[in-house]
C-alpha positions in Angstrom: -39.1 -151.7 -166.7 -41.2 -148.1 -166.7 -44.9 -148.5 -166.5 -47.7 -145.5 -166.4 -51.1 -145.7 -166.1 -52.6 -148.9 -164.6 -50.4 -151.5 -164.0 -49.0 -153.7 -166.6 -51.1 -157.1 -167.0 -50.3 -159.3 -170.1 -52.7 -161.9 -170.6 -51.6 -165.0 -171.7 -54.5 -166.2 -172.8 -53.8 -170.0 -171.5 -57.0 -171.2 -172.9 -58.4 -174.3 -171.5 -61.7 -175.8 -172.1 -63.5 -176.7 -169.5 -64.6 -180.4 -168.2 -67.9 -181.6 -170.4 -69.6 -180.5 -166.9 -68.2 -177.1 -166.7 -69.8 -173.9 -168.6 -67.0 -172.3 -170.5 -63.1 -171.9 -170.8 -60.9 -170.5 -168.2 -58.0 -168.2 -169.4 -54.9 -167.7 -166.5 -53.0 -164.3 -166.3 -49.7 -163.6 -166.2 -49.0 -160.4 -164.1 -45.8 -159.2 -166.1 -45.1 -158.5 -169.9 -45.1 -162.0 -172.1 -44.2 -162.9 -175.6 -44.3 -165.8 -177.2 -41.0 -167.5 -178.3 -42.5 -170.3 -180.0 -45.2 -173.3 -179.9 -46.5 -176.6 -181.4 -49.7 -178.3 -181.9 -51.3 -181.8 -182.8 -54.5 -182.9 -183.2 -54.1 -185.9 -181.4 -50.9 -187.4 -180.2 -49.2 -189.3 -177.0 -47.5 -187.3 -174.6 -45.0 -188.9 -171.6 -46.0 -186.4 -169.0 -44.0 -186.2 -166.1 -44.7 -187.6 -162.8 -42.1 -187.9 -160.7 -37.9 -186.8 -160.2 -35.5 -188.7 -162.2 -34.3 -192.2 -161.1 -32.8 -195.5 -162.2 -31.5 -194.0 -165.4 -34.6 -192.4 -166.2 -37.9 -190.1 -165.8 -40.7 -191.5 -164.4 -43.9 -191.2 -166.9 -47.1 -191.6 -167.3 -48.8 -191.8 -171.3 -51.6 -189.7 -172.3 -53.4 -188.9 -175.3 -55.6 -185.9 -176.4 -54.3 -182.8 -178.6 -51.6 -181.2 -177.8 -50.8 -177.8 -177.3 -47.0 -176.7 -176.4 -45.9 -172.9 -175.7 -43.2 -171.7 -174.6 -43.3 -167.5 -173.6 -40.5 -164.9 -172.7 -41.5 -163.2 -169.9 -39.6 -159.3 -169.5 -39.5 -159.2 -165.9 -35.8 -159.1 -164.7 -35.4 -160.7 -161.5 -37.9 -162.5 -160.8 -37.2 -166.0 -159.1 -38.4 -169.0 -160.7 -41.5 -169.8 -157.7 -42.5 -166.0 -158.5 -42.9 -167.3 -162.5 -44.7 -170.2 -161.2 -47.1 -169.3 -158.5 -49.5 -167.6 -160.6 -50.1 -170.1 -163.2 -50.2 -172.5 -160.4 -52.3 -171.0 -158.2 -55.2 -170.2 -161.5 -54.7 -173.9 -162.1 -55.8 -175.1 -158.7 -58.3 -172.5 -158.8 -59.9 -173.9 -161.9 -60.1 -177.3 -160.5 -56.6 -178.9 -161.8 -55.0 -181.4 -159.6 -51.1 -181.4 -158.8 -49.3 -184.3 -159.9 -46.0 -183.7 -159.4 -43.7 -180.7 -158.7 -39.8 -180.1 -158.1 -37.1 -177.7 -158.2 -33.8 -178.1 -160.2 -31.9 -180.6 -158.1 -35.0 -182.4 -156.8 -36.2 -182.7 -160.1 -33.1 -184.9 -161.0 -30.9 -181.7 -162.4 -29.5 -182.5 -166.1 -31.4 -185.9 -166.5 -34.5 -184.7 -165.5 -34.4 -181.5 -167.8 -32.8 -183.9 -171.3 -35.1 -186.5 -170.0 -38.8 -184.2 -171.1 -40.3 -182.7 -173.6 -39.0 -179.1 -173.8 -38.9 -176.8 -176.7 -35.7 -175.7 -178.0 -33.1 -173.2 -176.9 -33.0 -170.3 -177.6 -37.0 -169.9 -177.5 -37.0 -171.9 -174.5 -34.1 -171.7 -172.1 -33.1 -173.6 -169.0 -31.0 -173.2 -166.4 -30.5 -176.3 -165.2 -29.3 -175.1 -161.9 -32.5 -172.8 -161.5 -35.5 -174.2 -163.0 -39.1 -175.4 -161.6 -41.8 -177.6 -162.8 -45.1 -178.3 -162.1 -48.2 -180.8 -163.3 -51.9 -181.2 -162.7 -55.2 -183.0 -164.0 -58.5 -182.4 -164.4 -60.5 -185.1 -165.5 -58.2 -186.5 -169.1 -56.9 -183.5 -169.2 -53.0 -182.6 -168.0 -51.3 -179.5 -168.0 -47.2 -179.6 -167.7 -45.4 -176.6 -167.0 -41.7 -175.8 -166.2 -40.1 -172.4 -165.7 -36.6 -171.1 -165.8 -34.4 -167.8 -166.0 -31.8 -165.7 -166.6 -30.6 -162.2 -165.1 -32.8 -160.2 -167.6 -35.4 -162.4 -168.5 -37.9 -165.3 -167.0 -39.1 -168.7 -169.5 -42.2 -170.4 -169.5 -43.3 -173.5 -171.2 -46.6 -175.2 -171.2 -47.7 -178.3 -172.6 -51.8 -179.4 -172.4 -52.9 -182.4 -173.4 -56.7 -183.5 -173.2 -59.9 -182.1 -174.0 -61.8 -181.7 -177.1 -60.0 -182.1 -180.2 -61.0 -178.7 -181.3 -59.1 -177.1 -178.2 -57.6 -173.7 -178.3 -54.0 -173.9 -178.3 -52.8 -173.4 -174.5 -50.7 -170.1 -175.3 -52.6 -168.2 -178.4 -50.8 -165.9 -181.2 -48.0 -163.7 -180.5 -50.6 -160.4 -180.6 -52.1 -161.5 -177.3 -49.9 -160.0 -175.0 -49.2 -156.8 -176.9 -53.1 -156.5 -177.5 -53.4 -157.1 -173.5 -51.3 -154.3 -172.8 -52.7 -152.2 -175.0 -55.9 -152.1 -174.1 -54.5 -151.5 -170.7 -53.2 -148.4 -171.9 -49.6 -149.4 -172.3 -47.3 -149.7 -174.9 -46.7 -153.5 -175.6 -43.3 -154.7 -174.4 -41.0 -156.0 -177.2 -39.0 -159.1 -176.7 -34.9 -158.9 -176.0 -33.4 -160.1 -179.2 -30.8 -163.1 -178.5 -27.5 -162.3 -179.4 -26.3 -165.7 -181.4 -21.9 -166.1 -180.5 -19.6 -165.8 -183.1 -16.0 -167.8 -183.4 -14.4 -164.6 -182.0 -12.6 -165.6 -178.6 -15.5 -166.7 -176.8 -16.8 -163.1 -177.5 -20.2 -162.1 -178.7 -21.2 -159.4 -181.5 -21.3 -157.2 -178.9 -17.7 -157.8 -177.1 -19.2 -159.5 -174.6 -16.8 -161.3 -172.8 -17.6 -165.4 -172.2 -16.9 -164.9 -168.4 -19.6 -162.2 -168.0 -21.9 -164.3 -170.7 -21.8 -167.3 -168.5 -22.9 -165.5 -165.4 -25.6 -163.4 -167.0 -27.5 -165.7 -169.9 -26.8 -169.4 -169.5 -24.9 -171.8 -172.0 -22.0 -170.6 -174.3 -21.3 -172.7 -177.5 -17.5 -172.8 -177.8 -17.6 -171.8 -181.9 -14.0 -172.4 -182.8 -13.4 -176.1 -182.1 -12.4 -178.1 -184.6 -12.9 -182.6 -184.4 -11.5 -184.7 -186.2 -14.0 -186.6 -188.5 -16.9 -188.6 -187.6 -14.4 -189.0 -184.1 -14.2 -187.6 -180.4 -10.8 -186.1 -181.1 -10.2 -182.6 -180.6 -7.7 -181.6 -183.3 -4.4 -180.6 -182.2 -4.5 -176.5 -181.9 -5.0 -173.5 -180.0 -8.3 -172.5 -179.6 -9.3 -168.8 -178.1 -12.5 -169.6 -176.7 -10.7 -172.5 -174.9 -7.7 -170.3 -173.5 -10.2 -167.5 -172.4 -12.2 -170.2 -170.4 -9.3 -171.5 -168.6 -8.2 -168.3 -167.7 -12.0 -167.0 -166.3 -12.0 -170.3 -164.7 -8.1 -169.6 -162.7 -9.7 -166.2 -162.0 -13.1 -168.1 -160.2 -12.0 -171.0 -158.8 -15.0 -171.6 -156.6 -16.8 -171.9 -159.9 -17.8 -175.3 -161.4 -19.2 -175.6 -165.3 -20.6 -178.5 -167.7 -19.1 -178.8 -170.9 -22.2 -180.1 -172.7 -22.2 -181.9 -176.4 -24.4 -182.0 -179.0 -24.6 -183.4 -182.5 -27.0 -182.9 -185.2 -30.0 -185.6 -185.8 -27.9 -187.8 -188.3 -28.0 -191.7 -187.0 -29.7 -193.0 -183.9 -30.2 -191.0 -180.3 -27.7 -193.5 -178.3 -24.9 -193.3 -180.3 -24.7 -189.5 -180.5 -25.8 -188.9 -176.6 -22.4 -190.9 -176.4 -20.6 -189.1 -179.1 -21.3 -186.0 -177.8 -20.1 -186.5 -174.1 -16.9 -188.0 -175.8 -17.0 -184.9 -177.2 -17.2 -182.8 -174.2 -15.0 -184.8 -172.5 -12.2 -184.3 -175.3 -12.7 -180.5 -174.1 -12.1 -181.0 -170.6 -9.2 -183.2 -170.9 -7.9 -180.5 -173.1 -8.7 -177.7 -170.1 -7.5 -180.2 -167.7 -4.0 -180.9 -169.4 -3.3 -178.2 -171.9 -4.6 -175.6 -169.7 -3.7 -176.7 -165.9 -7.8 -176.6 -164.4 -8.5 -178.7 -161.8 -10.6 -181.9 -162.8 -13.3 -180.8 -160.5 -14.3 -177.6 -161.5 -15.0 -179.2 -164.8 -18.3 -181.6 -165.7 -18.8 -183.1 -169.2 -22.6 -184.1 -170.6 -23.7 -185.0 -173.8 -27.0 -184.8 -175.2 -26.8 -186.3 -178.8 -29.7 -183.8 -180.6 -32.0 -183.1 -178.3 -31.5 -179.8 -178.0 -30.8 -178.6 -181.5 -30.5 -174.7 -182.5 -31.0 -174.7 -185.9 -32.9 -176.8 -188.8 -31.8 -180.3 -189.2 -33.2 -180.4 -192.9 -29.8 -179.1 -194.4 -26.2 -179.2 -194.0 -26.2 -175.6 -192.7 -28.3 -176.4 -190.2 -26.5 -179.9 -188.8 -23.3 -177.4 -188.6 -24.5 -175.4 -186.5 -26.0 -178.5 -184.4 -22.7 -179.6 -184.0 -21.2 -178.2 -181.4 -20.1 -178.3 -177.2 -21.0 -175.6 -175.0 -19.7 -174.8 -171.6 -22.5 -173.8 -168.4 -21.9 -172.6 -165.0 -23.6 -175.5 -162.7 -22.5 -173.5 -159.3 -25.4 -172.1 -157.6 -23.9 -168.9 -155.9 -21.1 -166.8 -157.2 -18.8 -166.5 -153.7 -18.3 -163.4 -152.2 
């Protein structure tokens, strides 16, 4: 990313009031260019924050009330690791008086569960790697602050919930003109957000040719587009499918690779039932890469998350389509030399 002039500072104008006792509000900076993906607020509501890593079939939580802000923000800053996302906003926090709470990396945190088990805003506005992901949580006074940070190769994702304070707080993470205003008055032209590329039923290929292999290794999940189940069941329906036979073969061609196949349904019936019919789901694709395709059983994984993480509008059919679907995620850590 080119800069001139004075260095690049987007402010993400993280407003928190202050404690009854303290004067005014503190903002916290974010040293790189930020926009906002998307947010939520409520006047007054419960919120499970996190507390501790995932355990006995669950994550540890403990209630609070207060308004809530939640924000999530697309930070252009390729690179980066997750602790450099983090440290800043961690560090103003301390600085401001917060208290941590709890904080873990990825696998400490509990991996998969931990990540399906919390309050995070939806892809593609807020993604997760759930191989490479950090999140952190502090008080001060009633108030909490939750935040959890993730990436891919061209682009880092924050989230931030606050919860507490008066119930005329600012939101945590303000309108989307904040961070282009920042850098303009710094003298810079305001970065622009990357626009997602959505997949299309075309081989595992995007609408720009990219290939599933490379997608996997460079931007996170891939939704599989062109399978086809057999109504309200598990059952893959008998076929070929080219997004299946172009993930078997990337997978012979890496086979110190591991991936998830994760399902997900749309929000019709209750959370239990389609967390399970989703990983029956999933797991109807791996047998099918297993036996159709030759992979070995361990270099395949398969999750379901009913509709938790929904990418469209459940109000209409259109939306609940496009709900329904598996996706496949590398869950290796390292690509081997």
């Amino acid at each position: 990313m080119k800069q001139t002039g004075t260095t690049l500072c987007a402010v993400l104008a993280l407003t928190l009031l202050a404690a009854a006792e303290r004067a005014g509000a503190i903002t916290l900076d974010m040293p790189f260019a930020a926009v906002p993906s998307a947010g939520k607020s409520e006047a007054l509501t419960s919120y499970a924050l996190p507390i501790a890593a995932f355990s006995d079939g669950k994550v540890p939580t403990r209630m609070v009330e207060g308004p809530l802000h939640q924000t999530a923000w697309r930070i252009d800053a390729a690179g980066l690791t997750t602790l450099e996302l983090l440290a800043p906003l961690r560090a103003q926090l301390l600085a401001a008086g917060f208290r941590p709470v709890f904080e873990c990396e990825a696998a400490s945190c509990g991996g998969f569960d931990f990540r399906y088990g919390i309050l995070i805003l939806p892809e593609p506005e807020m993604h997760v790697d759930l191989g490479d992901y950090r999140y952190f949580a502090a008080e001060r006074g009633a108030e909490v602050v939750s935040l959890i940070v993730s990436r891919t190769a061209a682009a880092g994702f924050v989230q931030m919930i606050h919860v507490g304070g008066a119930a005329g707080t600012a939101p945590l993470l303000s309108a989307s003109t904040k961070a282009a205003n920042a850098a303009a008055g710094a003298g810079t032209a305001p970065v622009a957000a990357t626009p997602t590329v959505q997949p299309a039923p075309d081989g595992g290929r995007d609408v720009t040719g990219t290939a599933l292999g490379e997608r996997l290794l460079t931007g996170g999940a891939v939704a599989l587009e062109d399978l086809v189940f057999a109504s309200g069941s598990a059952a893959l329906v008998e076929g070929q499918y080219a997004s299946l036979q172009e993930l078997a073969d990337w997978l012979r061609e890496n086979p110190a690779l591991t991936v998830a196949l994760v399902g997900h349904t749309d929000a019709s019936g209750g959370l239990e039932g389609n967390i399970a019919l989703s990983r029956k789901r999933a797991d109807a694709v791996r047998q099918y890469l297993i036996r159709q395709a030759g992979i070995p059983a361990a270099q395949i994984e398969a999750q379901g998350v009913g509709y938790l993480s929904p990418r469209a509008s459940n109000l209409d059919e259109a939306g609940r389509e496009k709900n329904r679907r598996v996706e496949v995620m590398v869950t290796s850590t390292q690509v081997a030399p």
